[in-house]
N, C-alpha and C positions, 0 to 999 in steps of 0.2 A: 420508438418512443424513448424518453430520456428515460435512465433508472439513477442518475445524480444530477442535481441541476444545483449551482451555486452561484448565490445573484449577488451583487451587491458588498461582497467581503471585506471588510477591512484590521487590520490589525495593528497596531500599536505595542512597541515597546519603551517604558520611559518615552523621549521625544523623539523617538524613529518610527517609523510608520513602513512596516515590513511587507503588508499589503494593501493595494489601494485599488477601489473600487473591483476584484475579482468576479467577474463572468464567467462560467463557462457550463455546459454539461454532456456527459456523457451516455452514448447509445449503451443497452442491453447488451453482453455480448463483445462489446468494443475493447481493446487495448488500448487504452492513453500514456503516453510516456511523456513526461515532465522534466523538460531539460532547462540546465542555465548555469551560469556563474555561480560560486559558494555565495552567501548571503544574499540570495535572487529574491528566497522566501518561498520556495518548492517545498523542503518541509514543514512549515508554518500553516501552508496551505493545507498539505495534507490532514495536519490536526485538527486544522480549524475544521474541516470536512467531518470530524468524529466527534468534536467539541473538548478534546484532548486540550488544546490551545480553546480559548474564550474569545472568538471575535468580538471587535469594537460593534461591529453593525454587519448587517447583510442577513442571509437567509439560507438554509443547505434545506435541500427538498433529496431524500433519497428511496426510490422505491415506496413511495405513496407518503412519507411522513418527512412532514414539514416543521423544521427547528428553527425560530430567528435569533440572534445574536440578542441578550437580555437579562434584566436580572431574574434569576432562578425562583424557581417555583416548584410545588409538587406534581403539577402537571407536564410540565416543561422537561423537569426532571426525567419521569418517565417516559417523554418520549426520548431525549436522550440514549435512554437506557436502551430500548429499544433499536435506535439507530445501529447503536454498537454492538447488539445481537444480531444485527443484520449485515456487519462489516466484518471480514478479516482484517488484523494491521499487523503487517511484520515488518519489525522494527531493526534498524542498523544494527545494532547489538541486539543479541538475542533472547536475552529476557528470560531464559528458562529457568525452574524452580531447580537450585543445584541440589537440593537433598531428594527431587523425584527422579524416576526414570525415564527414560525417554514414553514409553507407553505412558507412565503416570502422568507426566506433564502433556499429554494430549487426550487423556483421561480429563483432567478434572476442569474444563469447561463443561462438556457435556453432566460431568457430575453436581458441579457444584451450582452452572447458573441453567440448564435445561432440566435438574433435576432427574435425568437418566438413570436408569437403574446400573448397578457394576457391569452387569455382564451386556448391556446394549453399549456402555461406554467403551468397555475393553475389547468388542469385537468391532467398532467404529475405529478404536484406537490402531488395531491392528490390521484395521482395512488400508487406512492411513499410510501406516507406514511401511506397509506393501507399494500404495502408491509411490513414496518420496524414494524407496528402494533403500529401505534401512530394517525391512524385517528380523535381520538379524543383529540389530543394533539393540532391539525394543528394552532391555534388562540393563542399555547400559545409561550412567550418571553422565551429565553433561560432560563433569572434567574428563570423560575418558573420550568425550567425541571431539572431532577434528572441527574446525569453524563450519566450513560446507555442512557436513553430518548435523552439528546446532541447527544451524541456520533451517535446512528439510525440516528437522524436528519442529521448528518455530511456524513453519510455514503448513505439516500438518496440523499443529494445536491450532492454527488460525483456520482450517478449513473444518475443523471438526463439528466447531460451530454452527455449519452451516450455513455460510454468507451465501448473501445475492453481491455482494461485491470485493474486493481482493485488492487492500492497498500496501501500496510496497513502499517502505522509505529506506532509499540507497541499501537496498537489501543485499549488496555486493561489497559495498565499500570495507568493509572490516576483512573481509578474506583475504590472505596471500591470495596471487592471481591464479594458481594451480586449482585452487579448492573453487574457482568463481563459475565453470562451466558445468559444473554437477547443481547448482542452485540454479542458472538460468534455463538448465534442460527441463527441469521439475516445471518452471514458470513457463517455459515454451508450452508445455503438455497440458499445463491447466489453460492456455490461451487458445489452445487448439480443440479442449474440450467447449469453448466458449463462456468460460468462467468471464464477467465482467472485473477491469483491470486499470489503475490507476497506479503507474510506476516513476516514483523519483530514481533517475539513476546515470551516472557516467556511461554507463555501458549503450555506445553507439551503436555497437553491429547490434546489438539486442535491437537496440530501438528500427535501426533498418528491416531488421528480419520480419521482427512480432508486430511494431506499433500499428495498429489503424491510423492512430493521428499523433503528432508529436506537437506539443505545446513548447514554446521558449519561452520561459519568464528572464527579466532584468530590473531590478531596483525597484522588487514590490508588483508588476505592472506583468502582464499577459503581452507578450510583445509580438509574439508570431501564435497561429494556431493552422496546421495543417496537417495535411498527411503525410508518413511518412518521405515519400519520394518527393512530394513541392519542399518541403522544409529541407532536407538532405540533397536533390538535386537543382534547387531553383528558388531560392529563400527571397523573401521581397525584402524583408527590413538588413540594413545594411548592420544594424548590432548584431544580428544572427548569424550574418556571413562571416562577420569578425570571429564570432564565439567557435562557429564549428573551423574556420581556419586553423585559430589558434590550439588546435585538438587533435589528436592523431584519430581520424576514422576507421 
């Protein structure tokens, strides 16, 4: 059963029209990875999925609640809100609060929008980052950590929350390439625990390894959607073949 279905999407910037007509949804469970050209609308998409970005029209159904593209309301609102308590989004840059600590900045979701008490938040915090393999990082301030080490950081303050889903935008792109296989080991491991996953990313061999299905967006538009091996071994659309040619695999 789907736990994201997106019908309908459209988006609009000034008079460019960055997505049109978007379809698609994903299984429980599933890794999707979201490839294409820079200006494809892979991340556009992605906000519009959390309502970060305002879609023109269309409709996000995720994990039972249903948002359409519209003007805002108190109810609407909320459910909103909710969508996004139901979502991790880790962001190309990393976002973290530079005057907290690593513990603190995956502290104060749980504290501030689950209402957690300190010591459910700090032992959540420190399961965390046991997971991402930064326990001994937990005291220190952003600027003392390396991009990779943010990036784990950003990626437990997103699971803290507790999502049914796990979206990634170009979560790799800002690391020197040294620091980019300690962030995709972390994403291997939540995709292998069956974390549900929706990734923009450059990163091919990732998308070979992990993807269930690999989607190709071009000029707004869903142009391929399969799995990994049809899209990487045996692409139908001839813009697809261009794009991974033109690509070192």
């Amino acid at each position: 059963m789907a736990i994201i279905e997106v019908s309908g999407i459209h988006k609009k910037f000034g008079n460019s029209e960055v997505l049109k007509d978007i379809c698609l949804e994903v299984e429980e469970s599933q890794v999707v990875v979201i490839m294409g050209p820079s200006g494809s609308g892979k991340s556009t998409l992605l906000r519009c999925m959390t309502f970060l970005e305002e879609p023109d029209a269309g409709v996000v159904r995720m994990d039972g609640l249903e948002v359409q593209a519209g003007s805002p309301d108190r109810y609407r609102h909320k459910l909103i809100r909710q969508l996004r308590q139901n979502t991790g989004f880790v962001f190309q840059h990393f976002n973290l609060f530079p005057h907290k600590t690593a513990l603190e900045n995956i502290m104060e979701g749980p504290l501030v929008v689950k209402k957690a008490s300190e010591k459910e938040a700090k032992e959540l915090a420190e399961e965390l980052l046991r997971k991402v393999g930064l326990s001994d990082r937990a005291s220190h301030y952003p600027a003392l950590l390396s991009g990779g080490q943010q990036q784990r950081v950003a990626i437990a303050r997103a699971l803290a929350m507790q999502p049914k889903v796990m979206l990634y935008d170009e979560p790799t792109s800002a690391l020197d390439p040294e620091l980019v296989r300690e962030v995709l080991q972390v994403m291997k491991a939540l995709a292998n625990e069956g974390m549900t996953m929706v990734v923009v990313t450059h990163e091919m061999a990732f998308a070979k390894e992990v993807a269930d299905r690999v989607i190709f967006m071009d000029d707004g538009y869903v142009v391929e959607d399969g799995t990994a091996k049809e899209i990487f071994e045996s692409p139908v659309e001839e813009r697809t073949r261009k794009f991974l040619n033109a690509i070192a695999i």
